[in-house]
N, C-alpha and C positions, 0 to 999 in steps of 0.2 A: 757756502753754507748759509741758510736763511739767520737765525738768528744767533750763529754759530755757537753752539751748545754742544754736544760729547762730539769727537772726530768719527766715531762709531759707534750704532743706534746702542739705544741701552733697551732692557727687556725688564717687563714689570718684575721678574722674577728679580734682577740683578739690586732693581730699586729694592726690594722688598726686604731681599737678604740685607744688604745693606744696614736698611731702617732699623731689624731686626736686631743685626750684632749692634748698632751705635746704642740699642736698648739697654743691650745688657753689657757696654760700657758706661752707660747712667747709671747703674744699678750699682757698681763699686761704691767702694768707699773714695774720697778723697784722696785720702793715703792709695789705697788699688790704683786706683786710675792714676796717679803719680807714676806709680811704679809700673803701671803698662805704657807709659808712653816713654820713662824714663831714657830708653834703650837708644830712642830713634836723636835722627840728628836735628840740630837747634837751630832754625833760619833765623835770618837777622832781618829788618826792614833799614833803610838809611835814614838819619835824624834829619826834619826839620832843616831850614836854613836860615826860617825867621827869625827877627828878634821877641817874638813871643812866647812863652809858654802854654801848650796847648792844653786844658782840659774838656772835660765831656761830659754831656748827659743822655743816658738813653731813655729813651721815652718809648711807648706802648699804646699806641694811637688804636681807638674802634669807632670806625664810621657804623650807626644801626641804620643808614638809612640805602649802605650796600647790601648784597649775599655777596660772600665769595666766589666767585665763579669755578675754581675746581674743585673746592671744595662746601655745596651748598647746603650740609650738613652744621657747618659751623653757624649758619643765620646771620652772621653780619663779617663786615669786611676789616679784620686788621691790618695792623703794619708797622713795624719794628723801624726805629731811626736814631739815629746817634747826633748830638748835636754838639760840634766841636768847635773851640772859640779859644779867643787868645786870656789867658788866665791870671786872677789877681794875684794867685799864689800856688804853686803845687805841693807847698812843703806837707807831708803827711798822709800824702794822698798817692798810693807807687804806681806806678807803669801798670797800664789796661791791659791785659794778653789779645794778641788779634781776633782768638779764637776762643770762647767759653770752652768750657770743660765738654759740656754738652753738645756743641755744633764742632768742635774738634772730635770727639767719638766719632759722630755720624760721618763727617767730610774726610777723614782718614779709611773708611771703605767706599764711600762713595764717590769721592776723587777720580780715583786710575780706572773707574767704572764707567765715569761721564769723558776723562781724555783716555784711552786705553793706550797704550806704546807710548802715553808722555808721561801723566805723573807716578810716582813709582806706588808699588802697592804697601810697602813696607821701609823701615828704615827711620821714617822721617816723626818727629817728636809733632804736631800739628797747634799741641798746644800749648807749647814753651814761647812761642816767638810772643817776644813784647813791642806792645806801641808803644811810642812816645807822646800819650796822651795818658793822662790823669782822671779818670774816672772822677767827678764828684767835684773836681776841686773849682771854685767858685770864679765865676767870671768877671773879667776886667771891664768897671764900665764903659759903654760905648756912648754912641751907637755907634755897632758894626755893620757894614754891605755884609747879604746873605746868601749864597751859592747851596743851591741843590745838586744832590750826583746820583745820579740812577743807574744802576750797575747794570753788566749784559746780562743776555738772558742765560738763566742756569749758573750765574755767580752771586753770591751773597752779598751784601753793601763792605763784609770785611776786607773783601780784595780790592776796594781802594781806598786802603787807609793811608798809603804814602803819599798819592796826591792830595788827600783831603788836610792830612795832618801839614804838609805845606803851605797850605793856602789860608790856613786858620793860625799858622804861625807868623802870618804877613797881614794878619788883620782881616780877615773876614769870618763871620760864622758859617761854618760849614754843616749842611742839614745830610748823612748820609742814608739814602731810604732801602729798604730791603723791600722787595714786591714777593710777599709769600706764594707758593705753590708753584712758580716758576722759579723761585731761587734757589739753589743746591739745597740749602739749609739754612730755618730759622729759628733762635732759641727764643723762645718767646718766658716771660716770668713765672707761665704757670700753665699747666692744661687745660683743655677745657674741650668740652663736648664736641665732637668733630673733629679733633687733633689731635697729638702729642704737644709736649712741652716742645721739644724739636720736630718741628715740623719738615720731612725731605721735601724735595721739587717731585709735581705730576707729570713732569718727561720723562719718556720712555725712548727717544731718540728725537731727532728733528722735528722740529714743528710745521705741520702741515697747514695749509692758509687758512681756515679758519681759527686752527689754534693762533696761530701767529696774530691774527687780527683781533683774537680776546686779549691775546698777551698786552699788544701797543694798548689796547681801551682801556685795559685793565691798568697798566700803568699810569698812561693821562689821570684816568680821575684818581688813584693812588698820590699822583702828584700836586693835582688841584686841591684834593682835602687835607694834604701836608701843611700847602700854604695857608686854607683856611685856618686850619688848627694853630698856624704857629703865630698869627692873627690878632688869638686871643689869647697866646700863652703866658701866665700870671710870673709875675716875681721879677728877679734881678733880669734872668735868659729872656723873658719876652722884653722888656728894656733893654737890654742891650742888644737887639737887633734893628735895623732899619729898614723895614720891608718898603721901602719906595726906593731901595735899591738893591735888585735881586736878581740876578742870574740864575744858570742851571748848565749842568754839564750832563754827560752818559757817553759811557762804553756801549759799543757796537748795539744791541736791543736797546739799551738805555740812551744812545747816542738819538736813536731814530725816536723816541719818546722827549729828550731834549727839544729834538728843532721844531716837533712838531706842536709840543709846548709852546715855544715859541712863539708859532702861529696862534694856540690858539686864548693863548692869557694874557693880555697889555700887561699884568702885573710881573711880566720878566722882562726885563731890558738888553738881553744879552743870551748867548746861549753857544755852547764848546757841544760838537758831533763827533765823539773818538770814534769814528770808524763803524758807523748804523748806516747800513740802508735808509734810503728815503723814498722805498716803494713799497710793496705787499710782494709778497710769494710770485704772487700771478701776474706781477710787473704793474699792476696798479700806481699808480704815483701816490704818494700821502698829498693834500692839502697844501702842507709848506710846501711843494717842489713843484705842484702845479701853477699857484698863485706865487708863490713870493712868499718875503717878507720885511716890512721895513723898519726893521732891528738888525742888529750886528747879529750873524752866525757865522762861525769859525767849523770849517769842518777840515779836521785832521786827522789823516791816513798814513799807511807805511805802503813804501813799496811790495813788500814781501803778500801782503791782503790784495792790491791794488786788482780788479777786474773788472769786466762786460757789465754786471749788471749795476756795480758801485759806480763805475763812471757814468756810465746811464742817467743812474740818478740822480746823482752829485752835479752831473752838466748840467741837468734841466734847473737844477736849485739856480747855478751859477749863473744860467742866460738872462735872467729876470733884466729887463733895461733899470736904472735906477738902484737895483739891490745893494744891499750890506752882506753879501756874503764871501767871504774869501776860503780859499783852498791852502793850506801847506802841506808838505810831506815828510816822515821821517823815513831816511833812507838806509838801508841795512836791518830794517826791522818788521817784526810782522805783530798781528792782531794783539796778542794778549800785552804788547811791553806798553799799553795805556794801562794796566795794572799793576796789583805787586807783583804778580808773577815777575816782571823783569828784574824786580831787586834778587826776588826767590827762585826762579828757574836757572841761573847761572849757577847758584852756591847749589843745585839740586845734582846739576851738571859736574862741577869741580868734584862731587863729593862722590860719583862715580853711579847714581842714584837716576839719572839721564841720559840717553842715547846724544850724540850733536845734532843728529837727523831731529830729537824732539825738540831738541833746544831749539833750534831753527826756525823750525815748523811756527813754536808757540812765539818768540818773540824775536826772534832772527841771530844776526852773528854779532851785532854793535854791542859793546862793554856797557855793563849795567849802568856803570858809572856815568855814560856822556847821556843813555836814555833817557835814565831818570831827569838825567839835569833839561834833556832840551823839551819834553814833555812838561816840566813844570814848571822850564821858561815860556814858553809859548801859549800853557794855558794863565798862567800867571799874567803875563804880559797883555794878554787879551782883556781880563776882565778889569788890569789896572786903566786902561783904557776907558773902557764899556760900562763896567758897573764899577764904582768910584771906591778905590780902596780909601780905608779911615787914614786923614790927615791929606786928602789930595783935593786940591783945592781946582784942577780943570773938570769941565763940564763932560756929562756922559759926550762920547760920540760916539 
């Protein structure tokens, strides 16, 4: 699959219906919506393993000097991001839910719509499951090295809250970005002409090359105005970052936006590929895999994904004479276990709630437990290297 988004095309109708019922689960009360999800069952995410405590700030970023490309009704380009950091204190401040009220409505029909035969259509609570991050609660001075994560395409920035919340508990701030009209769903603070408050994805099934090629553009510069934004960001949060020491990660669409980042901003020193193509639809090669690049990229794959047109691409990255980029693989695993899905799809699985054939499919047969842990040794272990975790006193290499 190109930027592997639903297993089977979705129809504007399915989107619509969708949009429609997550409406008029906005429209409940507190109390209602309580009690309509009350029934389904309760995922769990795994804690952290750092010595930090993790809090957050989401911020509501608007470039006026974009349109949004799917939607150019709105007149300029937002972007929803969560900014996670190891924390002075969390007392007072409780556990964040993965999923707002709002984008839990929407993502609970539009889920088994975008995976059909994997995620289930009912049963599952969406919007019980808690992070282990603390909305609000005030950050521990630093300066901290700063990592961007760009999610795939047709997933929300929420589905990597367990790597993110990792890496932010070992001392980095983590900037998670959501790229609207391609992401399932985006709860944005308020409506506004052009949108809903919750804004769904303009997929209708796979992305065709041109769509694919606004997607990656639209990402780059969704990620270049991140960094400029966080630049200038006032207060404790913009001190406590150290943007001369900055990374970037992404899943599979986000992966391919990562490296090619990479290429094209000297201001990332480092850069994690989970699982993105590094060509176009039409076999094009991106930039980073024709030329190179002379920065550290880690591109890490599972066998269960592993094919013709990844290896393709992935070799041409690898042949550069000179380069910084290395390959590993997680074995027993497939696409989605660079997300939560690997904590969530097992317990989706145990709870009778998943076929094995889906479990499979989405993140393979290996126990949540070793994925989690070698995924967030490996990308852990890369940027401790590459972009200098706080208190490391060797030089990037």
């Amino acid at each position: 699959m190109t930027a592997h988004l639903p297993k089977h095309p979705l129809t504007r109708r399915t989107v619509v219906k969708a949009a429609a019922l997550a409406a008029t689960a906005l429209a409940l009360t507190p109390i209602e919506a309580h009690a309509a999800h009350a029934a389904g069952l309760t995922l769990r995410l795994p804690a952290p393993t750092g010595p930090y405590e993790v809090g957050a700030t989401v911020l509501h970023l608007v470039d006026p000097a974009r349109n949004d490309p799917w939607a150019p009704a709105i007149g300029v380009r937002e972007v929803m991001v969560t900014v996670l950091h190891p924390a002075r204190t969390v007392r007072g401040f409780p556990r964040a839910p993965q999923l707002t009220e709002g984008a839990a409505g929407l993502f609970t029909f539009l889920a088994p719509a975008m995976r059909p035969g994997w995620l289930p259509a009912a049963g599952v609570d969406w919007a019980a499951t808690l992070t282990h991050t603390h909305v609000g609660a005030p950050v521990l001075p630093g300066p901290w090295p700063v990592l961007l994560y760009s999610p795939g395409g047709g997933d929300a920035r929420t589905m990597g809250t367990c790597l993110a919340e990792e890496l932010a508990s070992h001392g980095w701030v983590v900037v998670t970005v959501d790229h609207p009209g391609d992401a399932s769903e985006v709860d944005f603070p308020t409506e506004r002409p052009g949108r809903d408050k919750v804004r769904p994805t303009v997929f209708t099934g796979e992305p065709g090359p041109e769509q694919f090629r606004t997607m990656i553009d639209t990402r780059l510069a969704d990620i270049r105005f991140v960094l400029d934004r966080l630049e200038s960001l006032p207060g404790e949060l913009g001190r406590a970052m150290d943007l001369e020491r900055t990374g970037i990660y992404g899943h599979s669409a986000g992966g391919t936006t990562a490296a090619q980042a990479l290429h094209d901003d000297r201001r990332i020193a480092a850069a994690v590929n989970l699982e993105g193509h590094l060509d176009q639809v039409d076999g094009e090669l991106f930039p980073v895999a024709r030329y190179g690049v002379d920065r550290p990229l880690l591109l890490l794959g599972t066998d269960g994904f592993r094919g013709a047109r990844l290896d393709r691409s992935w070799s041409a990255m690898l042949a550069h004479p000179g380069g910084r980029t290395r390959r590993r693989q997680l074995d027993d695993a497939s696409h989605w276990v660079f997300t939560d899905y690997a904590a969530l799809v097992p317990q989706l699985h145990a709870a009778g709630l998943m076929t094995t054939e889906a479990r499979t499919e989405m993140v393979g047969t290996i126990a949540p437990e070793a994925s989690v842990r070698a995924v967030r040794r490996q990308v852990r272990t890369f940027f401790t290297r590459n972009v200098r975790s706080a208190g490391s006193s060797s030089a990037v290499r």
